[in-house]
N, C-alpha and C positions, 0 to 999 in steps of 0.2 A: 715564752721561753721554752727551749725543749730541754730536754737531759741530755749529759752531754753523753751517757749509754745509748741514746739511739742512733750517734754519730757511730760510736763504737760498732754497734750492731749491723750497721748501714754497711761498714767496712766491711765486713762477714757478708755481709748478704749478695751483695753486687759483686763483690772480687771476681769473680768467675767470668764476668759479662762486661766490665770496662776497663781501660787499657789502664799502665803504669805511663803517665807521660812524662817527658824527659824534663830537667829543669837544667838550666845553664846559667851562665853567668858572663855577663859584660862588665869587668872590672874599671874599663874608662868611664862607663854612666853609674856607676855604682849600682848596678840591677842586678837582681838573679829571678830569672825569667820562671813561669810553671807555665808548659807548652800545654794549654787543652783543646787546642787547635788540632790537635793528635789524638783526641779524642776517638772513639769509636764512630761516633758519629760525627765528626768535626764541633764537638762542643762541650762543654760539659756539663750543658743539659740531660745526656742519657744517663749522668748519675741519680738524680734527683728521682727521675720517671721511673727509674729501673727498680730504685728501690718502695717508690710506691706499690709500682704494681704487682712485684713481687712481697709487698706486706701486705697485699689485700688477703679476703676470704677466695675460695676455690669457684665457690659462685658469683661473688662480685667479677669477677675478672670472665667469667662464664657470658655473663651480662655485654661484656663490652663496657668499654669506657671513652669517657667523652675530654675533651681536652679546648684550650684556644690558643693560639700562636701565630707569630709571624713569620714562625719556621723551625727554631732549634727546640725549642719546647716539643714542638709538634713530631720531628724526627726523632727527640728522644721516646717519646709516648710509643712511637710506632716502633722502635725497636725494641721497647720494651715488653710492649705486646708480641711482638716474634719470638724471645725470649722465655715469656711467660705464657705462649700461648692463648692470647686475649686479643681480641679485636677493636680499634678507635675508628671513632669520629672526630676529625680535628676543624674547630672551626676556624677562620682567617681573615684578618683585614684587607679590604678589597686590593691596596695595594704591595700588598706581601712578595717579596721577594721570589719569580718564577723559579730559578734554581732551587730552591727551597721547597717550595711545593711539590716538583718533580723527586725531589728525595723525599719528602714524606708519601708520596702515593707509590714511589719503588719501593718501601718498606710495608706496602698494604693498607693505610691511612685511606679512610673514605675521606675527603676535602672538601670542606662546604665555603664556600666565599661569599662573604658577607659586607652590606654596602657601610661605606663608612672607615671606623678604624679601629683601636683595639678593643676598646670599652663596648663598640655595638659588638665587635664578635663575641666580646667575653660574656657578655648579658645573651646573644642568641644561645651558646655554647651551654650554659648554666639552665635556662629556660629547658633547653634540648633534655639535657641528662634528669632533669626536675620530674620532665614529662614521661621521659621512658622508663625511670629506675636505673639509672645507669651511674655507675660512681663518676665525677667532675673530679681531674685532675688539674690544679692549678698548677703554674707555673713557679709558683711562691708563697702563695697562703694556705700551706698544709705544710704540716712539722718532720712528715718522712722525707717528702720532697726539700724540704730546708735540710734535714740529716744526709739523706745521698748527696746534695751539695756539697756539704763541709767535709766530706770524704776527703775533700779536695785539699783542703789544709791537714787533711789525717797523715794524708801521704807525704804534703809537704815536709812537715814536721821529721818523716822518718827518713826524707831524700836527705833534707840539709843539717841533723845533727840537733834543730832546734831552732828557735828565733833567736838568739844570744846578739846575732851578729847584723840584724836590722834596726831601723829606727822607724819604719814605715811598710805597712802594707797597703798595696793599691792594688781595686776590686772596684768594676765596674759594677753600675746600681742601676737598676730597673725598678723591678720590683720589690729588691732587696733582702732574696730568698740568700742569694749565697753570704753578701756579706752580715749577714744575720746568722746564718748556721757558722756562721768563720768565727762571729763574737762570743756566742756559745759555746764555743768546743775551747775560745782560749780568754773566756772569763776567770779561768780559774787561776791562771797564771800570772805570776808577777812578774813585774816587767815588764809587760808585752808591748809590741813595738804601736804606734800609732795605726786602727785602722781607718784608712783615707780611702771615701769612697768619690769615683770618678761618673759624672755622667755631661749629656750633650747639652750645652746651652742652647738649645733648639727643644729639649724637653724635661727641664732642671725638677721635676716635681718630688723627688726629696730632698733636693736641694730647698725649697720652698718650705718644706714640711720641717727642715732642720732649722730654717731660720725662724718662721711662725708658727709652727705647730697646725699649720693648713695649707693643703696644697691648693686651696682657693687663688687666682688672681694670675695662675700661670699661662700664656699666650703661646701655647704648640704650636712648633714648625716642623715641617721636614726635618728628618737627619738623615744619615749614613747610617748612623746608628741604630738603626730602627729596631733591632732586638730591645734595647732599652728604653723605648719609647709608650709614653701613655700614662695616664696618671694611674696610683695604687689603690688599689680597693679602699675605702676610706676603715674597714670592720678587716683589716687584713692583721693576721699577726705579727707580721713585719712591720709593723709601722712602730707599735714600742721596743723592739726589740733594735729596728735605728737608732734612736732617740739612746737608748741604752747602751749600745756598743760603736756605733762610729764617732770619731773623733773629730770628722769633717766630710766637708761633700765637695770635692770640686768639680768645676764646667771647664768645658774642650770647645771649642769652634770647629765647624765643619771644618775648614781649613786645615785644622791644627791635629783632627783626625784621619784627615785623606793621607797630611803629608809621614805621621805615624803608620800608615799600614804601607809608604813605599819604605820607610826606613825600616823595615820591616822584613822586606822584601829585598833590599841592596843591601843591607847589613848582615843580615841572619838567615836570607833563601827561605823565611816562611811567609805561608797566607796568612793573612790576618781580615776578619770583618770589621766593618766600622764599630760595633759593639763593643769587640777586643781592645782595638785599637787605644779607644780610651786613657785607658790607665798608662801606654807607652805614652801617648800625646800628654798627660800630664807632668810627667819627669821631663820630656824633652822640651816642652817650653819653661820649664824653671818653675809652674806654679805648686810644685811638690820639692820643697827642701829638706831634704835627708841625704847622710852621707850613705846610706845604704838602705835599699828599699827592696823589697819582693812584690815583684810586679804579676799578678795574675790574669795570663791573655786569655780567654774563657771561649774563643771559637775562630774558628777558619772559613765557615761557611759564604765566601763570598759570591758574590754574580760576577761573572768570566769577564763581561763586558764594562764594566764598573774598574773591576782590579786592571784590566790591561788598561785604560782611562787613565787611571790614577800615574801608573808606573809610568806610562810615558810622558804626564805631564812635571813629574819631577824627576827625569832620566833627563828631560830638556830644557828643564825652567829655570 
């Protein structure tokens, strides 16, 4: 668990370096949206990273710092270092999303690509920074990186007046940095609306972890969603702090995800990645029943050729 002052603190720290993103609201789906797709970086991963490496020492960050992603971790890392004046090394799954990598090496990221998928990058990445003295920036299993997260409901909190008026919040799960700093910052509150976390049936492994207490016995596929993809450090402090604070985990179908990032796109004129997506595609197939929910779209980052794909095939189908 962290305190929920280093949420506080995180708010002070980063304010200067990430955007205020807009929230709106569709009163026919009963959602009120947090746009992080308007991110600085298209995600809102640059919170997380910003405020790590802006709470390291003046010579950690002298050092360089090493990171693993399959792209918005990694572009936060790298913008955070421009910010902070620090330099990364971001390691990457061989099939990491090209757009992605281009913006992390436009923002100065050395980028090493590693054969395999997230676990071999994360293990080369960890090894890497082991051997140099370099701080390792997780994506999720470090408690600053969980507090610049939950910024994210800081702000919320102050857009909408309060949760009074939801029954559910939906937050896509990967690692389960954010919805972990989300539980945190509103442990203390009564009432709080259910938090519902969404990820891909193509790679359920908190979903597994929520049902068995092990993410043993899960069969990864591809997804769209590939930010949230790969199983969780098994020594990660995210895992009790799920078990703790989410109220449920649900699965999306590639399908059910593509057809949320055009609804996305003909409804609301925004980008959405398959990772975002998520939490839309669970409201709109009905497996999230609340009359009013707070849907957290957590990035934009998608590939040109992927998104133009999608839209025309539900502009025609």
């Amino acid at each position: 668990m962290i305190p929920v002052e280093w949420v506080e603190q995180a708010r002070q720290r980063i304010g200067p370096y990430v955007k205020l993103t807009p929230v709106t609201q569709d009163t026919q789906l009963g959602l009120t949206f947090k746009w992080e797709n308007r991110q600085v970086t298209g995600s809102f991963k640059a919170r997380g990273a910003t405020n790590k490496l802006l709470s390291l020492l003046d010579w950690e960050r002298q050092q360089g710092v090493v990171a693993c992603s399959t792209g918005n971790h990694g572009q936060g890392v790298a913008y955070a270092c421009q910010v902070s004046g620090s330099t990364c090394t971001i390691f990457v799954p061989q099939d990491s999303p090209p757009a992605k990598l281009r913006a992390m090496r436009a923002r100065g990221a050395e980028v090493r690509n590693v054969a395999g998928g997230y676990e071999e990058a994360e293990r080369a990445a960890i090894e890497f920074a082991q051997e140099y003295r370099k701080v390792f920036v997780s994506p999720y299993n470090d408690g600053q990186v969980i507090a610049g997260q939950a910024t994210v409901m800081h702000e919320i909190l102050e857009q909408t007046g309060g949760l009074e008026a939801f029954d559910a919040i939906l937050v896509p799960v990967g690692g389960a940095g954010l919805i972990s700093g989300i539980g945190c910052l509103l442990e203390v509150r009564r009432n709080r609306p259910k938090l519902i976390g969404v990820q891909p049936e193509a790679s359920p492994y908190a979903h597994q972890f929520m049902l068995t207490g092990t993410q043993s016995g899960v069969h990864e596929r591809s997804t769209i969603a590939e930010g949230l993809a790969g199983a969780i450090d098994a020594q990660a402090i995210t895992l009790p702090m799920l078990k703790r604070y989410a109220d449920d985990i649900v699965l999306v179908t590639e399908d059910e995800i593509r057809a949320a990032i055009a609804h996305a796109w003909y409804k609301y004129g925004q980008y959405l990645e398959g990772s975002a997506a998520v939490s839309l595609a669970a409201r709109l197939t009905g497996k999230i029943q609340a009359q009013s929910a707070l849907c957290i779209l957590t990035g934009g980052n998608i590939e040109p050729e992927l998104f133009d794909d999608i839209t025309r095939e539900f502009k025609h189908g």
